[in-house]
N, C-alpha and C positions, 0 to 999 in steps of 0.2 A: 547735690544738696547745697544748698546757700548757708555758708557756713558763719554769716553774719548768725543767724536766726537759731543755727543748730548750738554756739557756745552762748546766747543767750542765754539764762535761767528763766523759763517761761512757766512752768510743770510747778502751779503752788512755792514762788522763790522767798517766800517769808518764811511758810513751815520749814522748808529746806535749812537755812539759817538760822530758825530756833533748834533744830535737830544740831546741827553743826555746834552751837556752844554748848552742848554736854557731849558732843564727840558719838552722836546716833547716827547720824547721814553717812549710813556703811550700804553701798550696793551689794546684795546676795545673791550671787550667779546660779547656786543651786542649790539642794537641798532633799533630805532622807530620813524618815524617823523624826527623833528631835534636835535633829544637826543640818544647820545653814552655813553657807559656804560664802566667805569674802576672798577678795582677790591680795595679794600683798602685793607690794611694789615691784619685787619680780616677777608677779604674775603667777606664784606658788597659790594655792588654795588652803584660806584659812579655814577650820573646824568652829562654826560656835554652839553652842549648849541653847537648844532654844526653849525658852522657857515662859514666852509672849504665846507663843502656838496659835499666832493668827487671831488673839483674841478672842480664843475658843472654836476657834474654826476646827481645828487637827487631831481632835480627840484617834484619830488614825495613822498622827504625823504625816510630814510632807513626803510627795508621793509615794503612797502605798503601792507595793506592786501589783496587787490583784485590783487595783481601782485605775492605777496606768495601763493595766494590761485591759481594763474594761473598756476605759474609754479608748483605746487603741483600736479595740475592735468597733466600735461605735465607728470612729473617723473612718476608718475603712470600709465598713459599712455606708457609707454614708447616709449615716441618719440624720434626717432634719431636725432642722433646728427651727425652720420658719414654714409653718405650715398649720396657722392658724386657721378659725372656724371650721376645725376638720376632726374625724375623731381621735383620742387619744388613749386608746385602752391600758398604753404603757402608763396614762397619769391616774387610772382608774385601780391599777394595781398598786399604786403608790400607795392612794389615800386608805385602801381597802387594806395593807399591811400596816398603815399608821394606825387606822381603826384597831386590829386586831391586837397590837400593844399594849395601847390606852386602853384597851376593854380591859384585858388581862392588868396591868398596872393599877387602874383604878377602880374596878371592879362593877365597872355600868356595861351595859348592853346598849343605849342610847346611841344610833351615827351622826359620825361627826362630817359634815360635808365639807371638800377642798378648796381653797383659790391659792393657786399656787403664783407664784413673783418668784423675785433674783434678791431682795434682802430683807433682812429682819426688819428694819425700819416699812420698806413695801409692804410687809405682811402685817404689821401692828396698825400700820393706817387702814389698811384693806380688813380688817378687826372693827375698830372705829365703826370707819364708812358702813359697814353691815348693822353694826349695832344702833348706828345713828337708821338707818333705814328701815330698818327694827322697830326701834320707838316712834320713827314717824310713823307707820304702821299703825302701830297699837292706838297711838293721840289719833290720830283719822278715823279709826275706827270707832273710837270713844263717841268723838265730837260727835260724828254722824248718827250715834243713839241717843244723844243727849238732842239733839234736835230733833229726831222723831218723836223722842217720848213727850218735847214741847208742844207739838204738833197733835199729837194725842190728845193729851192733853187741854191743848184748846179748844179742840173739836169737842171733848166732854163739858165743858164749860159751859161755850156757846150753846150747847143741846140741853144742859141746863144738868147731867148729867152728872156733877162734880160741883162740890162749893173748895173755894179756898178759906182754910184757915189765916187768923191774924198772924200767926206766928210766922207764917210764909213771908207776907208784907214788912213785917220787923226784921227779918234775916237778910233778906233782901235791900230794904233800906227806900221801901219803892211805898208812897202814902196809899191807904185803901181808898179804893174808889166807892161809890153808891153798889154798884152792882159789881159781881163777878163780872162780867162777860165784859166790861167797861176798862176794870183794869187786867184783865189776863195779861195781854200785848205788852202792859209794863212791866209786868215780873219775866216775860220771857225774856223781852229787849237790855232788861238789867242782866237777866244769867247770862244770856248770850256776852253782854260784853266783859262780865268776871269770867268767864271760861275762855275769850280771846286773849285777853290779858293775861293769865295764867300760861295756855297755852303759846303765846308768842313769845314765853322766856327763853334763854338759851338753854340747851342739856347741860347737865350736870356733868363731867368729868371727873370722875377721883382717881389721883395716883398715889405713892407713897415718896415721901419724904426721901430724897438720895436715889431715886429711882430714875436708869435710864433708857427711853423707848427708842430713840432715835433721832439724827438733826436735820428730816424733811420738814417740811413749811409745817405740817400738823402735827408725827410724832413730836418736832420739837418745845411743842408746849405740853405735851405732855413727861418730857424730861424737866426735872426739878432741877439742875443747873441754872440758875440765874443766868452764868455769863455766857450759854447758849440760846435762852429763850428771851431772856430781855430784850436783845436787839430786834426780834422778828414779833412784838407781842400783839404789836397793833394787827398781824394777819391771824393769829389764831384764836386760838376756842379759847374759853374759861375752862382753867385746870386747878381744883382745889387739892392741896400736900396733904396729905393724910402721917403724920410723927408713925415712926414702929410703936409696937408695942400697947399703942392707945385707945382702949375701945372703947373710952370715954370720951375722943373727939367723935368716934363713930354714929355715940347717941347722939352728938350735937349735930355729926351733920344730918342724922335721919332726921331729927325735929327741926331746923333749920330749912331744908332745902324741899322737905313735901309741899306738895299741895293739892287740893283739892279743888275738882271740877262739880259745877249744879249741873242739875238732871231736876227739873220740875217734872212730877209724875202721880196721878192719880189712881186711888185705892179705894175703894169702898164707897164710892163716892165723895171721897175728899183730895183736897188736890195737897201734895206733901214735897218742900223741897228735901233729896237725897245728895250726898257726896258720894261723888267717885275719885278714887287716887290717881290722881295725874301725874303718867309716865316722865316723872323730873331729869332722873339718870338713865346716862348716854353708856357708862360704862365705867369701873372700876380696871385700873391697871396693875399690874404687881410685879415681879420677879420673884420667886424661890430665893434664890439669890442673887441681891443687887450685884454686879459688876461693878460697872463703872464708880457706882457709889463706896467703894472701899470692898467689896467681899463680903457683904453683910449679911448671912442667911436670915430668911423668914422665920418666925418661931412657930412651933406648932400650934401654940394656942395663939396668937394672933390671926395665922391660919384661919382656926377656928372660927373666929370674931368675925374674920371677911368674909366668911364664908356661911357665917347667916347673918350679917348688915346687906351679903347682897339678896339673903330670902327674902329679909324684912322689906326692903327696899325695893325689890323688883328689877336689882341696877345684877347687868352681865359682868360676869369677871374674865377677865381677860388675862390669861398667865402666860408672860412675856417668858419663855426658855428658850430663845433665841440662844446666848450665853451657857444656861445650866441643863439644857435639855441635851438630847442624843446622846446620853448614857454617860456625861463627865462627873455627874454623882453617881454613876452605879444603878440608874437605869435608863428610860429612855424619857421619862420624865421628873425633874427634880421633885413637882410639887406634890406628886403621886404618896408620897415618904410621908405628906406632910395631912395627907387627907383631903387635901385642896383638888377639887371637881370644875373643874372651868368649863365656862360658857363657850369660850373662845380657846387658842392654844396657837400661839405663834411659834414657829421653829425654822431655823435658820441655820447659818457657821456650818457646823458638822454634817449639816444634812447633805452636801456638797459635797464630800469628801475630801476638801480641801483643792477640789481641781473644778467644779462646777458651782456656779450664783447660785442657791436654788434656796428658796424660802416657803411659807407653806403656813395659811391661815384656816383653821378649821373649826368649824362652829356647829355647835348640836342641832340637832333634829328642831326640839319645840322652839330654836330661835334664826332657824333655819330660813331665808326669803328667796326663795329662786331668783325672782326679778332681779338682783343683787348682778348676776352673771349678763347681765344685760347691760348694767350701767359702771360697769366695773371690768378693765382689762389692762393685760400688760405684753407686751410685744414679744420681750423673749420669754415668757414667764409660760411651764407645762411643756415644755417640747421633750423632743425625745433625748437626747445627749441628758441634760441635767433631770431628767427623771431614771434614767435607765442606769445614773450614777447615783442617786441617792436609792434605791434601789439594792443596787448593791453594796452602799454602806449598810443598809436595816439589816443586811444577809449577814453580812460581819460581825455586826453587832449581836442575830440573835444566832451563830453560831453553836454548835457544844452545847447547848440549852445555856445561851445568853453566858459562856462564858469570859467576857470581854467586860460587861457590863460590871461580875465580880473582878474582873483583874482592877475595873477603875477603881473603884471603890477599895480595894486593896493598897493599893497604889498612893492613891488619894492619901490614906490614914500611913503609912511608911513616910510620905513625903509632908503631913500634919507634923507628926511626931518629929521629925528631924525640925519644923521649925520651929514648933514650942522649944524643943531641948537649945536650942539656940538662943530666945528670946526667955529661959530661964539664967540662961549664962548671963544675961547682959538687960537684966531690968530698966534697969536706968536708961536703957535706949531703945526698946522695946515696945510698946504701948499694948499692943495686942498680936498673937494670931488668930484667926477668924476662918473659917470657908467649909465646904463640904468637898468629897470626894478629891477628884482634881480641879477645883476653885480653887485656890486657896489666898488670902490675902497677911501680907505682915510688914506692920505701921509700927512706925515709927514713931516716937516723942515729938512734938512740936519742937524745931530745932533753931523758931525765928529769935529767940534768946539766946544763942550758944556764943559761947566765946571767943570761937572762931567766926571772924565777919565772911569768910564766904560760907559756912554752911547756916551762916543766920540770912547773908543776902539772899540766899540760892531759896532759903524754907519762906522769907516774907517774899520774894518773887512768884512762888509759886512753881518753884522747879531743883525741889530738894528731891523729889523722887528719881527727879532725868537723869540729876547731876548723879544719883548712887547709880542708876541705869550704868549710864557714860561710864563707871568705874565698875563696875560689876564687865562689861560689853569690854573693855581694854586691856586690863589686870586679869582678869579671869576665862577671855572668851565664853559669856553668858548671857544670854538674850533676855532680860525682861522689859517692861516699863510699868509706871505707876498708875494707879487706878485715875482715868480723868478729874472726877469730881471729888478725890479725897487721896491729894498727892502727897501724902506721907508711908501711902500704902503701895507696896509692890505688890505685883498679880503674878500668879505661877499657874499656869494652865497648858502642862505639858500634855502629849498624847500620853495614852495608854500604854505605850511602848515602854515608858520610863524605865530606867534599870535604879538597882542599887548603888551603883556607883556615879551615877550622875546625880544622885541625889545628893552622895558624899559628897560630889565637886560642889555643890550650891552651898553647904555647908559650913564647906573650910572658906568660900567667898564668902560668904555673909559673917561669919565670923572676922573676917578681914574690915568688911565693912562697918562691923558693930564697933570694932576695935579702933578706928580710924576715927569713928562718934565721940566712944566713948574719949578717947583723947585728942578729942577737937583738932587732929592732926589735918587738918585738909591741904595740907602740902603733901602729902602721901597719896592723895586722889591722883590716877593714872589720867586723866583728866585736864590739860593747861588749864587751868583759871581765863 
């Protein structure tokens, strides 16, 4: 090895050194449950409390033995991994226990067909792309009866078979000729170019406000992060924010963003221009609960509200549970709880088992496009290893008649309540707790005013979350970090596993940490300045 090249820092050396001044840049050699393993200076193995859990990946914690022991037999077996355009019955039993879930969970009998990837970001663009091919679909199919029924149309004219009314000509904007037959060709050549103009807008994208899909070249605009999508804006889509809670922007953007396509068409012997509703939206995006946006769950009745703006609309919803799906609210889908019936359903993290990429885009029947599978692939994405593992995560999960599913949800509310009672102790530093199941998020007061200049540096930098990380990670041996796009807020997204008494360790740390706040001590951060 060229040991020039090997003590180089090559592997991302910026992140590495923003990780380094809150004291994060810890190598984890191994790892069980909700316990990762650093190394100390003599090479002893340190114990930490993990409480990041892969970002939702671990809802099973790190290696589980019946999912190491799967894939064991997998390697030895030697299943392929690369053995595309061939069939995959193992991917067919995937989708077909996804189906049987979701049916049960949400109470529709409608299939949902598969395209399966290696991440949540793959599966939310491969969402999109359907949806966008979807609509083109449907606007193709419009256009192309809108031109026949012109064609009709003229053909009754010319045979004298049809008179145009004046009101056609006024709507249009096109002057009456002497005779029908003289100006038909101008009212069509007029619809024609309002229906191209209509039709050549871009699709409509709605997401919500603190919502995050992903930072590939397309989810990344539809992430609400500014200082992810500004820099890349000129390559992607129009992504309009939709606020929580608001289904008065909703009306705005239904009446805003419609439009309608002419259909010149003949009745009775009169020629009548008609409107047809031009397919505007591309897709609606959501979370159950935002992640990265702070831990912010959906409301039911907001729920609601999206969930007929997209009847009214004719726009697909696309319920992003990448994060909150495979059972870390207590089932295997978050939005299920919530009434919410997606067009789409993106799921990721946990579907893996924390040992396999595997992600997984599923879209119903009526918006279903075979051709899709043609123009759409992914290399490692359906093989057998990462299927025959997510596989037997579903087994796990629906166990004991789904008794995992209640342990989260148990779990969840034991580990809620422990951080409210905390954040009652200590108001004043406190802001909110927020999350469902095991989500769970707890923010912090804005601390860019405190009287301590580093923890006012650390909160207007944008790294008051890291800095409590770094001392929560030193002081306490406990793994978490702060929600990207609302870094006052710490994420707890432990497996299933969780005990009682790891909930006490977070406890007596967080009270450590409120207490450190609340007395602007930050010389007491384990943490060098």
């Amino acid at each position: 090895m060229n040991t020039e090249y090997a003590e180089t820092e090559l592997a991302e050396p910026h992140l590495r050194r923003l990780l380094g001044t809150a004291g994060l840049d810890v190598e984890y050699v191994s790892g069980e449950g909700n316990t990762l393993h650093h190394r100390a200076g003599n090479g002893s193995l340190i114990p930490v409390l993990d409480f990041a859990g892969g970002y939702g990946s671990l809802i099973l914690g790190h290696n589980h033995p019946e999912i190491v022991a799967r894939a064991r037999e997998l390697l030895d077996a030697r299943s392929p991994v690369h053995a595309q355009f061939s069939s995959h019955p193992y991917a067919n039993r995937l989708a077909a226990e996804l189906n049987r879930i979701i049916h049960r969970e949400t109470g529709v009998e409608e299939p949902y067909y598969a395209t399966f990837a290696n991440s949540g970001a793959e599966a939310i663009e491969a969402a999109v792309k359907h949806a966008e091919l979807d609509r083109g679909a449907r606007l193709s199919a419009l256009l192309a009866e809108t031109r026949a029924s012109a064609e009709e149309t003229r053909a009754a004219v010319l045979a004298g078979r049809a008179t145009v009314a004046a009101s056609v000509h006024e709507r249009l904007g096109v002057p009456r000729a002497a005779r029908d037959e003289d100006g038909i060709d101008l009212l069509i050549a007029e619809a024609s170019r309002h229906n191209a103009e209509v039709a050549g807008r871009p699709p409509v994208l709605l997401a919500l406000q603190g919502g995050f899909h992903g930072k590939l070249m397309g989810s990344v605009q539809l992430t609400h992060n500014e200082g992810y999508r500004a820099p890349f804006a000129t390559l992607g889509v129009r992504t309009r924010f939709v606020p929580m809670d608001r289904p008065d922007v909703l009306k705005e953007v239904l009446e805003q963003e419609r439009g309608t396509l002419y259909e010149l068409r003949h009745r009775a012997g009169r020629v009548e221009l008609a409107e047809r509703e031009h397919p505007a939206y591309c897709a609606f995006l959501l979370e159950p609960v935002q992640g990265e946006g702070g831990i912010r769950p959906l409301s039911r009745k907001f729920a609601e509200d999206i969930q007929e703006f997209g009847r009214q609309a004719d726009c697909p919803l696309v319920v992003d549970e990448v994060q909150s799906g495979m059972g870390r609210t207590g089932a295997l889908l978050a939005s299920a709880a919530l009434g919410l019936r997606g067009d789409y359903y993106a799921l990721a993290k946990s579907l893996g088992g924390g040992l396999a990429k595997a992600s997984v885009m599923l879209v119903r029947e009526a918006r279903y496009r075979p051709e899709f599978e043609l123009v759409h692939s992914s290399t490692f994405a359906k093989d057998s290893f990462s299927c025959h593992i997510a596989l037997k995560v579903l087994e796990l999960l629906e166990a004991d008649g789904g008794r995992l599913y209640r342990q989260a949800a148990e779990r969840g509310e034991a580990l809620a309540a422990m951080l409210r009672r905390v954040a009652a102790a200590f108001p004043d530093v406190v802001k909110e707790v927020r999350g469902r199941g095991l989500m769970q998020g707890f923010e912090f007061h804005d601390q860019s005013g405190a009287r301590s200049p580093r923890l006012a540096e650390a909160a207007r930098s944008g790294l008051f979350g890291y800095v409590v990380a770094g001392h929560l990670l030193h002081a306490h041996a406990i793994r978490t970090f702060p929600t990207a796009s609302a870094v006052h807020t710490l994420r707890f997204e432990p497996s299933v596993l969780l005990t009682d008494d790891e909930i006490a360790r977070l406890e007596r740390a967080l009270t450590d940490v409120c207490q450190i706040v609340r007395d602007q001590a930050a010389e007491r951060l384990a943490v060098p300045a």
